[in-house]
Biopython code that builds the backbone (N, CA, C, O; Angstrom):
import numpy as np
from Bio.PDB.StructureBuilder import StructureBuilder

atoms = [
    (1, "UNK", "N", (30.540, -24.893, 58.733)),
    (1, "UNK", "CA", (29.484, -25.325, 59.631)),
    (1, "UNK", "C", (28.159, -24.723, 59.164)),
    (1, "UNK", "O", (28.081, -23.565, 58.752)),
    (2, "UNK", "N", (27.152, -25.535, 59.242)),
    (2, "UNK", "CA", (25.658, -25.063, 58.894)),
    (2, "UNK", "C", (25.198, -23.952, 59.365)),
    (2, "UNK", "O", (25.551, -23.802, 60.535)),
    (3, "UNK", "N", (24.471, -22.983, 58.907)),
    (3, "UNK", "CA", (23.593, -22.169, 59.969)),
    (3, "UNK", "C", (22.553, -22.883, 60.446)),
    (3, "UNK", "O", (21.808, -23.559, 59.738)),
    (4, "UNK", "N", (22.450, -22.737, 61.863)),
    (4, "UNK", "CA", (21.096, -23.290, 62.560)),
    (4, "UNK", "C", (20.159, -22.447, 62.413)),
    (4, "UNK", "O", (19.940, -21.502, 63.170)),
    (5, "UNK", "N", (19.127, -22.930, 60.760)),
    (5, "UNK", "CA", (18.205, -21.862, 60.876)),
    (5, "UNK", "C", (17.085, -21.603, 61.425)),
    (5, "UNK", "O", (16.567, -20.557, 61.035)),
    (6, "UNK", "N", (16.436, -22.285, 62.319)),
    (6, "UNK", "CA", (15.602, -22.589, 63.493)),
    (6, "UNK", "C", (16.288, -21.046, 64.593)),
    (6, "UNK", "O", (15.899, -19.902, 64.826)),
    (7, "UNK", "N", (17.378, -21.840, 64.960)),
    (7, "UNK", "CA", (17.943, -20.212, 65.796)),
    (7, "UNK", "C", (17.537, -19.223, 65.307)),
    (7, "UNK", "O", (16.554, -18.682, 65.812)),
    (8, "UNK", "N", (18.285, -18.563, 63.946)),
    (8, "UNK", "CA", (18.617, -17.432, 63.010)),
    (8, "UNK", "C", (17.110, -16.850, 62.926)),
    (8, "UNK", "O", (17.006, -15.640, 63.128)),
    (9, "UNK", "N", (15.859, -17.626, 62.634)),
    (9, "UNK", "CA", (14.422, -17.247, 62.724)),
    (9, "UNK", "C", (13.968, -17.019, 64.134)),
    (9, "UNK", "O", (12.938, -16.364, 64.291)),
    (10, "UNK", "N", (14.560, -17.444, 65.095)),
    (10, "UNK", "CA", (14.540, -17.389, 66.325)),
    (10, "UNK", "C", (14.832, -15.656, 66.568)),
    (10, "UNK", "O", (14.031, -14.730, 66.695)),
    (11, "UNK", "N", (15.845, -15.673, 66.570)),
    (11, "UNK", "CA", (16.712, -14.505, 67.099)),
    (11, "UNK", "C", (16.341, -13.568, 66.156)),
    (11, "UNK", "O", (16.434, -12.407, 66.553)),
    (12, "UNK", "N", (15.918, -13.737, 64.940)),
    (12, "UNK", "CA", (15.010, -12.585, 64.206)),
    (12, "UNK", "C", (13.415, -12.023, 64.398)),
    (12, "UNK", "O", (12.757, -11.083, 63.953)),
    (13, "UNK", "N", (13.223, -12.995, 65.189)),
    (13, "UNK", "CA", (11.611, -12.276, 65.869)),
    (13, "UNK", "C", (11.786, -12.239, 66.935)),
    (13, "UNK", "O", (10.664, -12.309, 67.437)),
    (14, "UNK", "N", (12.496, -12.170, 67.688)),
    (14, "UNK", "CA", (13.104, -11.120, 69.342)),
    (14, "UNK", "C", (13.388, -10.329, 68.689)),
    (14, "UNK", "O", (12.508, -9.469, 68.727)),
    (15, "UNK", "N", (14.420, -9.979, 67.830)),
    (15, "UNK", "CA", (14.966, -8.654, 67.542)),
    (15, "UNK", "C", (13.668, -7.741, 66.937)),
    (15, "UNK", "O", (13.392, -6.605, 67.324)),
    (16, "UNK", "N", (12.779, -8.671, 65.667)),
    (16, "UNK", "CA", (11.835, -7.928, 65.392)),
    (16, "UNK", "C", (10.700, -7.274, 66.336)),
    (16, "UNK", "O", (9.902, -6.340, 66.249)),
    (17, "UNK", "N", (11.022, -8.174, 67.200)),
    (17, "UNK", "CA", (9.544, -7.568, 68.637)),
    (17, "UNK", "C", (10.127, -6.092, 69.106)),
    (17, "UNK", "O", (9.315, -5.194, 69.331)),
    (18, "UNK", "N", (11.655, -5.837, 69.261)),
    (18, "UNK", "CA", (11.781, -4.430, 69.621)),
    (18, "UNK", "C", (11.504, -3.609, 67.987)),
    (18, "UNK", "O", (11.261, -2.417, 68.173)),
    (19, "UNK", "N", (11.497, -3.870, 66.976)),
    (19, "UNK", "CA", (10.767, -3.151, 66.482)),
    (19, "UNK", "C", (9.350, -2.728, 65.927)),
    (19, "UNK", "O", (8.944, -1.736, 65.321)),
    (20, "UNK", "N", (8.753, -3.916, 66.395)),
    (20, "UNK", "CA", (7.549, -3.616, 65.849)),
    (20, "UNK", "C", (6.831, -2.628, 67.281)),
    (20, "UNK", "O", (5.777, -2.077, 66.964)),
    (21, "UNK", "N", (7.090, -2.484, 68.108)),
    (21, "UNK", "CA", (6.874, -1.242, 69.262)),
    (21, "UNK", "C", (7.088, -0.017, 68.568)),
    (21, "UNK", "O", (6.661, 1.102, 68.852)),
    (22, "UNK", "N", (7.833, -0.390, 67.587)),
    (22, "UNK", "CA", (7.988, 1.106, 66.608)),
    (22, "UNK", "C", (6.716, 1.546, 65.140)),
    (22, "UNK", "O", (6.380, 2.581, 64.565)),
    (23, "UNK", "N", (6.337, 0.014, 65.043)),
    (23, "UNK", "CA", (5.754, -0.058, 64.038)),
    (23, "UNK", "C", (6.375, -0.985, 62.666)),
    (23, "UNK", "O", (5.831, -1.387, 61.637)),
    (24, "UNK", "N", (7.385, -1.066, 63.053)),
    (24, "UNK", "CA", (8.263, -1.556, 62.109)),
    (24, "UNK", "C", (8.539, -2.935, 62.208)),
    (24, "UNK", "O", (8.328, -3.485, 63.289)),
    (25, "UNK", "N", (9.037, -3.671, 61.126)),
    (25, "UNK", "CA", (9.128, -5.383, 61.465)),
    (25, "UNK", "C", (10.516, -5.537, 60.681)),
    (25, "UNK", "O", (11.019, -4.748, 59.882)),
    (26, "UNK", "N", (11.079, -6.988, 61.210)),
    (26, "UNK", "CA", (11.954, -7.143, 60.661)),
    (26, "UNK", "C", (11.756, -9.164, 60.453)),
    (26, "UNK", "O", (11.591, -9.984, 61.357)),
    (27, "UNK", "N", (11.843, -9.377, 59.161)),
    (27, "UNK", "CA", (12.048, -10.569, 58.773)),
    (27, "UNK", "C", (13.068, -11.049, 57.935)),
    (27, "UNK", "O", (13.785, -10.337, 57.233)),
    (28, "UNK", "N", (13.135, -12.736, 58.059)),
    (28, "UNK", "CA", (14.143, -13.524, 57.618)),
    (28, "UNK", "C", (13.843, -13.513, 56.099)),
    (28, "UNK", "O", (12.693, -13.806, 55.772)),
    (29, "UNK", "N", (14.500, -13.290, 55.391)),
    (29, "UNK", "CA", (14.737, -13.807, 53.828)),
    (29, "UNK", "C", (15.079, -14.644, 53.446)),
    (29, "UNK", "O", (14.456, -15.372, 52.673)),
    (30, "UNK", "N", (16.918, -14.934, 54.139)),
    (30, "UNK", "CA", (17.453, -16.081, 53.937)),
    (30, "UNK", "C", (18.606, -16.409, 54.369)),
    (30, "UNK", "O", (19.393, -15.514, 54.060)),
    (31, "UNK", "N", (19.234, -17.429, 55.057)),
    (31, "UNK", "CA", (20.463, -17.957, 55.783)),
    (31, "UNK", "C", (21.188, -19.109, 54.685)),
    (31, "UNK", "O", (20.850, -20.265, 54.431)),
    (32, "UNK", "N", (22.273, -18.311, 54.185)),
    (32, "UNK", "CA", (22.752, -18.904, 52.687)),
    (32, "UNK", "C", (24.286, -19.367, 53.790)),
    (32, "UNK", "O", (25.123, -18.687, 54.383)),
    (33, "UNK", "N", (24.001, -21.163, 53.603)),
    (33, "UNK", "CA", (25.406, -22.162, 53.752)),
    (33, "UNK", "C", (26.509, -21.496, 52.726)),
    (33, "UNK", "O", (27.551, -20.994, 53.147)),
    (34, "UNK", "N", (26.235, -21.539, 51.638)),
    (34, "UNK", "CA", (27.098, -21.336, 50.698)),
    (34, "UNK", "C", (28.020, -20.436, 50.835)),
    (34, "UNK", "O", (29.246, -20.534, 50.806)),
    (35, "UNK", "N", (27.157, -19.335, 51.024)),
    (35, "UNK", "CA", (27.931, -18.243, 51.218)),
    (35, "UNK", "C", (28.029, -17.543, 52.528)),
    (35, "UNK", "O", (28.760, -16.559, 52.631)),
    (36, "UNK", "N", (27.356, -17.978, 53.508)),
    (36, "UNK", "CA", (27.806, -17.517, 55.104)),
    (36, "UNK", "C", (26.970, -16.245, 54.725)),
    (36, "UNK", "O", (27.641, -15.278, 55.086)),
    (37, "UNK", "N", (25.879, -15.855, 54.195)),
    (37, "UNK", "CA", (25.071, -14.800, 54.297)),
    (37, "UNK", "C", (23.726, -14.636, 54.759)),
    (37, "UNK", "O", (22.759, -14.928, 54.055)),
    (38, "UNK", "N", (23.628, -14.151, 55.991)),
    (38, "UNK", "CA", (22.010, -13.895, 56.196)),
    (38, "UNK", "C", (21.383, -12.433, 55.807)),
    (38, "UNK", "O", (21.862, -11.310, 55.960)),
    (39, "UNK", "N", (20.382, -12.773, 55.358)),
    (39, "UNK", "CA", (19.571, -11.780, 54.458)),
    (39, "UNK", "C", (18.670, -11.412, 55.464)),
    (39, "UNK", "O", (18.271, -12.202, 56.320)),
    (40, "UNK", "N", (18.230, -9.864, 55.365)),
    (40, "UNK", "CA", (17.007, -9.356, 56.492)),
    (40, "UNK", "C", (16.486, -8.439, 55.763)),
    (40, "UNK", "O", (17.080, -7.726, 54.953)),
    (41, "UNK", "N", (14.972, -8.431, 56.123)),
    (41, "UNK", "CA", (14.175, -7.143, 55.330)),
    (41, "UNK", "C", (13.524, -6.464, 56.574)),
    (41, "UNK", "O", (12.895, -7.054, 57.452)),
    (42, "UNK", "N", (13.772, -5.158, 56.507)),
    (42, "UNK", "CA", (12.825, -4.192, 57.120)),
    (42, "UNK", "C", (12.031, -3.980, 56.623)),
    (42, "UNK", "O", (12.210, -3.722, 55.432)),
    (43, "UNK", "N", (10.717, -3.939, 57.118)),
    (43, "UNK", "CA", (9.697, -2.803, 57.191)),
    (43, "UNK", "C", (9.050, -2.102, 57.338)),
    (43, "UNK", "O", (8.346, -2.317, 58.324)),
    (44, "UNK", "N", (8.791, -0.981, 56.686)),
    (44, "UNK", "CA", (8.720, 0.045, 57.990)),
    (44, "UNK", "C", (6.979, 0.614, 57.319)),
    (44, "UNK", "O", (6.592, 1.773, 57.462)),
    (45, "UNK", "N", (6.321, -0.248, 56.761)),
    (45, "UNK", "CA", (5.362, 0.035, 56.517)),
    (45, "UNK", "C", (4.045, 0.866, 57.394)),
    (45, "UNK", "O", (3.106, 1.540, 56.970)),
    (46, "UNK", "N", (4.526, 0.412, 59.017)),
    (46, "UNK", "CA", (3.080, 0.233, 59.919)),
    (46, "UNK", "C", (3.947, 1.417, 61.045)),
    (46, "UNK", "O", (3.505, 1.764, 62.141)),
    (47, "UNK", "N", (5.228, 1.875, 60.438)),
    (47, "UNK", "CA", (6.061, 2.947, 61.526)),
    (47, "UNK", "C", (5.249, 4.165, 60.798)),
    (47, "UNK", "O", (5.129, 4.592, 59.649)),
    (48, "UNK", "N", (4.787, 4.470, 62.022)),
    (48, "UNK", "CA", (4.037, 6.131, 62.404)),
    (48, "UNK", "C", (5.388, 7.159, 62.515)),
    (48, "UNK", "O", (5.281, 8.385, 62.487)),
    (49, "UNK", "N", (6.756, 6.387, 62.653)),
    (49, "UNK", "CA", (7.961, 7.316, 62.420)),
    (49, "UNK", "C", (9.526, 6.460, 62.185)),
    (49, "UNK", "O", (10.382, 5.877, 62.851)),
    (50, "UNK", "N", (9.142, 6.936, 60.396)),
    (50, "UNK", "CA", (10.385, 5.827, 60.614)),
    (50, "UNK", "C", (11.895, 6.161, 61.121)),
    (50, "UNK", "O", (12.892, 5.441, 61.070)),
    (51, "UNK", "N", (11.734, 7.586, 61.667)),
    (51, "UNK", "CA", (13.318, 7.777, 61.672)),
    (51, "UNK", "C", (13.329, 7.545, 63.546)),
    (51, "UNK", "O", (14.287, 7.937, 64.213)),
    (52, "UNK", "N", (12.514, 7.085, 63.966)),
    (52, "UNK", "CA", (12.429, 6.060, 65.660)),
    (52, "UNK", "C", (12.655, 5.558, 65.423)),
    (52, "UNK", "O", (13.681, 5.473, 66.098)),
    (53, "UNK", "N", (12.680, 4.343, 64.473)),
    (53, "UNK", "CA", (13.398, 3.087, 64.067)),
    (53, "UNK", "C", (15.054, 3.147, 64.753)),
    (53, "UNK", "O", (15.335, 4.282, 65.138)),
    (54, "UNK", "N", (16.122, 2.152, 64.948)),
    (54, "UNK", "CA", (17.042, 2.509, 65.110)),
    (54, "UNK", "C", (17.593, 3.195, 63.580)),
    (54, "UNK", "O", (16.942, 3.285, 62.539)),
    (55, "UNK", "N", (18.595, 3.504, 63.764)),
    (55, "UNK", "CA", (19.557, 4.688, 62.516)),
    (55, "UNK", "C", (20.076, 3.012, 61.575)),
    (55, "UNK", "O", (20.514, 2.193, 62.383)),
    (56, "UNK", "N", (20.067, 2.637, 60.506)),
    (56, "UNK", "CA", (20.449, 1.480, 59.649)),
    (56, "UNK", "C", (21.579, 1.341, 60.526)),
    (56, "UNK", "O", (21.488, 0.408, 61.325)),
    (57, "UNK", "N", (22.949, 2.261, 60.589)),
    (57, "UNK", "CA", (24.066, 1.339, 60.713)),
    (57, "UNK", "C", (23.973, 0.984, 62.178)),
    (57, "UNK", "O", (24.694, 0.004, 62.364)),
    (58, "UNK", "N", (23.256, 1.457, 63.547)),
    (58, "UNK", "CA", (23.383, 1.163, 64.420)),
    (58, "UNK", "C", (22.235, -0.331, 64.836)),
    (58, "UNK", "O", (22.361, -1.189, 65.710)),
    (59, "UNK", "N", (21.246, -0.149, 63.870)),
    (59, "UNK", "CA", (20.576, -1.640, 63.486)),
    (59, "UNK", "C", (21.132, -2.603, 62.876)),
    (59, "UNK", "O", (20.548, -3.677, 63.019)),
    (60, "UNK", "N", (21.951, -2.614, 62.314)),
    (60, "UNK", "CA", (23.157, -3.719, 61.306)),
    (60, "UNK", "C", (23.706, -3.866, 62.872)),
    (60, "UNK", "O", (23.235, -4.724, 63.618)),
    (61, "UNK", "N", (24.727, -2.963, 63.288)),
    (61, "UNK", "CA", (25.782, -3.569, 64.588)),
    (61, "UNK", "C", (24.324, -4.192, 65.425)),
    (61, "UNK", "O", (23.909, -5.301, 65.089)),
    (62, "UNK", "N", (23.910, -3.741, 66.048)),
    (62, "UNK", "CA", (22.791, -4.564, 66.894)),
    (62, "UNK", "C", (22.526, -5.764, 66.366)),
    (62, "UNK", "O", (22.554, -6.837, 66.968)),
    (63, "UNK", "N", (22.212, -5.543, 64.990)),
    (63, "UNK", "CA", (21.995, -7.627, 65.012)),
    (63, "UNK", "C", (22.763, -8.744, 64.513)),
    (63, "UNK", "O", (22.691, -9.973, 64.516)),
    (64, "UNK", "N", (23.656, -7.679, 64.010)),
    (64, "UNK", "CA", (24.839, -8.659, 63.775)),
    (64, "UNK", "C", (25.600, -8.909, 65.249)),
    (64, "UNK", "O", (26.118, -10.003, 65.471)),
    (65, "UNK", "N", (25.635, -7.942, 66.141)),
    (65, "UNK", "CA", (26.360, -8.458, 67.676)),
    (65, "UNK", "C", (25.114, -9.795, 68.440)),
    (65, "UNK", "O", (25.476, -10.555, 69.339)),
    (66, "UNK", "N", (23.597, -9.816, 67.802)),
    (66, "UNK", "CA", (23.103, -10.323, 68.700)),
    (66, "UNK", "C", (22.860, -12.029, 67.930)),
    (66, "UNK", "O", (22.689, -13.104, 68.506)),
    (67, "UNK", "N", (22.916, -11.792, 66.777)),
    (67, "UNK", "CA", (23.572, -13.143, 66.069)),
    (67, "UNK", "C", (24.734, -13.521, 66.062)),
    (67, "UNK", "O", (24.856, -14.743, 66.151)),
    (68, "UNK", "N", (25.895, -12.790, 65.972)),
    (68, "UNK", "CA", (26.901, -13.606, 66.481)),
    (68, "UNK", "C", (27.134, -14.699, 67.725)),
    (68, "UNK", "O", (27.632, -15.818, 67.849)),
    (69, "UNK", "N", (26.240, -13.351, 68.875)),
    (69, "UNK", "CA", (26.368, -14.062, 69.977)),
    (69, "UNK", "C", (26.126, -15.605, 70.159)),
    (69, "UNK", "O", (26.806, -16.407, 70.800)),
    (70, "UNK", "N", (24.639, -15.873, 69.211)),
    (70, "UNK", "CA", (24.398, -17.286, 69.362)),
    (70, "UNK", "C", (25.134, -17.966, 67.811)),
    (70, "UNK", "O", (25.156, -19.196, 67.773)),
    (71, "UNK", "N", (25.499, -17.495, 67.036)),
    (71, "UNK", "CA", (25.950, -18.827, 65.930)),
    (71, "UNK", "C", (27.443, -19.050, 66.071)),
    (71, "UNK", "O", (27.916, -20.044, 65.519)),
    (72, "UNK", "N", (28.238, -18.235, 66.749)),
    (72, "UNK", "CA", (29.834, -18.354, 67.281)),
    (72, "UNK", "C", (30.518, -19.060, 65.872)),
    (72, "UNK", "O", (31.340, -19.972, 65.788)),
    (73, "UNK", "N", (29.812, -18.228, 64.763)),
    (73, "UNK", "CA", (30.801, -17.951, 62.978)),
    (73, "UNK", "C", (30.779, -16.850, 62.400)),
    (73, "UNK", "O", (30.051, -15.866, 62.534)),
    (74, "UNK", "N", (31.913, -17.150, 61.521)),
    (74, "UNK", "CA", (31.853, -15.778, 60.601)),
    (74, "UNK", "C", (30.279, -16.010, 59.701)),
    (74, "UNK", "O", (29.827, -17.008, 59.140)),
    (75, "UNK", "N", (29.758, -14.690, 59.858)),
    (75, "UNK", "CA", (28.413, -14.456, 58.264)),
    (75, "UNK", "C", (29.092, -13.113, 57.907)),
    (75, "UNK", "O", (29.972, -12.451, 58.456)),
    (76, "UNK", "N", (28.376, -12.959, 56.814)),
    (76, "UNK", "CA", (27.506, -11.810, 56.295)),
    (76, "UNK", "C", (26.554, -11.243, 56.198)),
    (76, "UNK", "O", (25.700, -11.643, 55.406)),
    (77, "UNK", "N", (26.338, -10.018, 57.027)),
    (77, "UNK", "CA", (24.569, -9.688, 57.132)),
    (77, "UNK", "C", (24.476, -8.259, 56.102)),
    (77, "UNK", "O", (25.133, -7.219, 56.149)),
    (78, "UNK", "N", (23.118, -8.792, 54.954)),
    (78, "UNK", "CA", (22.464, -7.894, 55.086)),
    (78, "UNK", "C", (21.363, -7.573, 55.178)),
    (78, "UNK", "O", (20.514, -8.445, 54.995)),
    (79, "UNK", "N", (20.943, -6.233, 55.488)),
    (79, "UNK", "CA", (19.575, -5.747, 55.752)),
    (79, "UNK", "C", (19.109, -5.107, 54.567)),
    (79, "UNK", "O", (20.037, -4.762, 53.836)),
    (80, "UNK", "N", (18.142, -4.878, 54.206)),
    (80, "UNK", "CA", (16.968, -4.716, 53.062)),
    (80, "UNK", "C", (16.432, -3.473, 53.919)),
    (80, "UNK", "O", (15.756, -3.773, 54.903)),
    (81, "UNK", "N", (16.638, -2.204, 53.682)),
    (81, "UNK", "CA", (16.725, -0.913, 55.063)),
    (81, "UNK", "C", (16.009, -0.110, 53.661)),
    (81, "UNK", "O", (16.621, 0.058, 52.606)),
    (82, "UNK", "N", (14.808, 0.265, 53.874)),
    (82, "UNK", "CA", (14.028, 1.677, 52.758)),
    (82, "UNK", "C", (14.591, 2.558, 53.288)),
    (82, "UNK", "O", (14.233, 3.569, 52.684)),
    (83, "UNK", "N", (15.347, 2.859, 54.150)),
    (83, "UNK", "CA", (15.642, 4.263, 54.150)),
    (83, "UNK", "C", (17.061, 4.184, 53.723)),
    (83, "UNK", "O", (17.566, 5.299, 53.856)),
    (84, "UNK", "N", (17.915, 3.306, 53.260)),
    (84, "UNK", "CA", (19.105, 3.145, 53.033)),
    (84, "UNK", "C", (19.201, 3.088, 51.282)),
    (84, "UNK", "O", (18.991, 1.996, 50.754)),
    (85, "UNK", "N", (19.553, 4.407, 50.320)),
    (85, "UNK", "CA", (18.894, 4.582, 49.110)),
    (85, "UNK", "C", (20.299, 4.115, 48.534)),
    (85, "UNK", "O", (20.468, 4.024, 47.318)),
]
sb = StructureBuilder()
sb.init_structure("model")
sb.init_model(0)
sb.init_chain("A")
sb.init_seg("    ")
for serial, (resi, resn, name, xyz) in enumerate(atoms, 1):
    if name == "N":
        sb.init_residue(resn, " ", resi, " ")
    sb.init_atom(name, np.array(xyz, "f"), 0.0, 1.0, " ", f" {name:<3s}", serial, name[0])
structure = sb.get_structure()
């Protein structure tokens, strides 16, 4: 089944609005059919602290639980995390 990527950009700037309160943003890269992978980049360019940000792995479960919720398929997420070396 397709990703609805209208949603997937959707549900990535709600999620990004709780971080940019931090300073931080989070955008779409890319929602790959092929391979059931959505791609995300942080950045934490405009964070006055990046370790307020959530912790990477508890930001991965957060948006992978809040995309599942709406695409009801298996993906693969990853995040593009500077603090993740």
């Amino acid at each position: 089944m397709p990703f609805d990527q209208p949603l997937i950009a959707e549900k990535v700037q709600e999620i990004g609005q709780f971080l940019r309160a931090d300073g931080a943003d989070l955008t779409l890269v890319s929602a790959d059919d092929a391979t059931a992978r959505i791609t995300l980049e942080l950045t934490l360019e405009g964070a006055n602290c990046a370790e307020c940000v959530l912790p990477p792995e508890a930001l991965h479960s957060t948006i992978e639980y809040a995309l599942q919720r709406e695409l009801h398929t298996e993906f693969e997420l990853l995040i593009d995390d500077p603090r993740v070396g």
